[in-house]
C-alpha beads as a LAMMPS data file, in Angstrom:
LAMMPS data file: protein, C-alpha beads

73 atoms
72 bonds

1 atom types
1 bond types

-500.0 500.0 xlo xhi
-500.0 500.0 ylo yhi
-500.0 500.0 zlo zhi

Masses

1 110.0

Atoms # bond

1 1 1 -185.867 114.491 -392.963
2 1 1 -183.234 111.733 -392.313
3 1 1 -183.150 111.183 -396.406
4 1 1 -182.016 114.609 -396.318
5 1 1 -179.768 114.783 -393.543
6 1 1 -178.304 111.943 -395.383
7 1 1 -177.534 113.883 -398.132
8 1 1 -179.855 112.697 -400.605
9 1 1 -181.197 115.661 -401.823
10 1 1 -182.555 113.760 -404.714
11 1 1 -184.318 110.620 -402.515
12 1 1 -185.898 113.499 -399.958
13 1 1 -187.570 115.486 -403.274
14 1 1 -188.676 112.475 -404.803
15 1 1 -190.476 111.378 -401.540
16 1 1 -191.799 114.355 -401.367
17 1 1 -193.335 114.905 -405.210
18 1 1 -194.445 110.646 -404.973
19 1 1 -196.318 111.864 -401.655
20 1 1 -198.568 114.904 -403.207
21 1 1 -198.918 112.876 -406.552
22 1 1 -201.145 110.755 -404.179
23 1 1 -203.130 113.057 -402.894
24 1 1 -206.764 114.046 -404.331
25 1 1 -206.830 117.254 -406.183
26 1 1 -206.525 120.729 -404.431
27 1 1 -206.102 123.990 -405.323
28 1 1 -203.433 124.769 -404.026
29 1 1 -200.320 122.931 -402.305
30 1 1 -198.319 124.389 -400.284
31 1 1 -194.481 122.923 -399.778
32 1 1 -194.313 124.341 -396.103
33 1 1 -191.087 123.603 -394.649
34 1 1 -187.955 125.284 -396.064
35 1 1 -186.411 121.916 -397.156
36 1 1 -189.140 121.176 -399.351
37 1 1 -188.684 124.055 -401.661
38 1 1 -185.968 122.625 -403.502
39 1 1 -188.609 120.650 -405.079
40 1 1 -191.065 122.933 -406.467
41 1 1 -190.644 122.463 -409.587
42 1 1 -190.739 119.080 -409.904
43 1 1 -194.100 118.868 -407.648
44 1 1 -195.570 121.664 -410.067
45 1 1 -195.059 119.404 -412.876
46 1 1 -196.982 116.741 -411.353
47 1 1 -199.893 118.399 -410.131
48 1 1 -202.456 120.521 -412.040
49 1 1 -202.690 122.527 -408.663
50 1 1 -200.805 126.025 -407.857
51 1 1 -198.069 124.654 -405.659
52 1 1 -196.431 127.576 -403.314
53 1 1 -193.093 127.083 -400.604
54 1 1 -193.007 128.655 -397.750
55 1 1 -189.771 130.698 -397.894
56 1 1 -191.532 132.244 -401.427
57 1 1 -194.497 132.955 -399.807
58 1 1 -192.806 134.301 -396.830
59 1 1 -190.653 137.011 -399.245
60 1 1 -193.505 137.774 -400.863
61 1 1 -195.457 138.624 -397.788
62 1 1 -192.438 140.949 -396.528
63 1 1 -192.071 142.833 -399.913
64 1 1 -195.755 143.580 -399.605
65 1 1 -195.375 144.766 -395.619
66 1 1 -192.429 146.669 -397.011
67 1 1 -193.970 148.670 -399.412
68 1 1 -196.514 149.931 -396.957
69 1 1 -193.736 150.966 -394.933
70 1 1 -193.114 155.084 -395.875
71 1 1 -189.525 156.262 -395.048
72 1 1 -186.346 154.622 -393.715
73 1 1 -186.885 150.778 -393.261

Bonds

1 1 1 2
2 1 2 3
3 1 3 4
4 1 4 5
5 1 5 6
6 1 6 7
7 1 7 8
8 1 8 9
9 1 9 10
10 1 10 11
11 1 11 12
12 1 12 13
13 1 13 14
14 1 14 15
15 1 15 16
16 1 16 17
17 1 17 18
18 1 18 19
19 1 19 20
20 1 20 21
21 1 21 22
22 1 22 23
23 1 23 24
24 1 24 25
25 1 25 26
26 1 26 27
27 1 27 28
28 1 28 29
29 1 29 30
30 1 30 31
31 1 31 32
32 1 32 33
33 1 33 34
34 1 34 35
35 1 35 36
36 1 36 37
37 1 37 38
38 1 38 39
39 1 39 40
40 1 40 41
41 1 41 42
42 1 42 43
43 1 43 44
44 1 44 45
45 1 45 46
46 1 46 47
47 1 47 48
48 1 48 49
49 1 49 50
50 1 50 51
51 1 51 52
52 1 52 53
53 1 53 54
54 1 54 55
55 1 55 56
56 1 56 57
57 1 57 58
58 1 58 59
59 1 59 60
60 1 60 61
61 1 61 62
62 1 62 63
63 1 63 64
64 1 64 65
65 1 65 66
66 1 66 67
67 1 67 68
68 1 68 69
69 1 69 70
70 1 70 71
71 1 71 72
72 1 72 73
């Protein structure tokens, strides 16, 4: 986080894709602080695993909630 409060949006996502590059295979990752999503992509094309963020999972979770919802929301 003090990369990023820096500024260095660049430095922070690079930490962050170097750090799951080292990590054994998983299904899934899952980027789950809002400042990591930025750097989805970039993790996604390093790992062969399904990589989610948190504020996209989060949305998605809502929209689903939502739809159950019948009348005014």
């Amino acid at each position: 986080m003090k990369v990023l409060a820096s500024g260095d949006r660049e430095r922070h996502d690079t930490l962050i894709v170097e750090a799951v590059s080292q990590c054994p295979p998983w299904d899934v990752v899952m980027l789950g602080q809002f400042s990591m999503a930025p750097a989805l992509s970039r993790v996604a094309a390093k790992v062969a695993s399904k990589v989610l963020t948190s504020p996209d999972s989060a949305v998605a979770r809502l929209k689903e909630q939502f739809s159950l919802v019948k009348g005014p929301v």
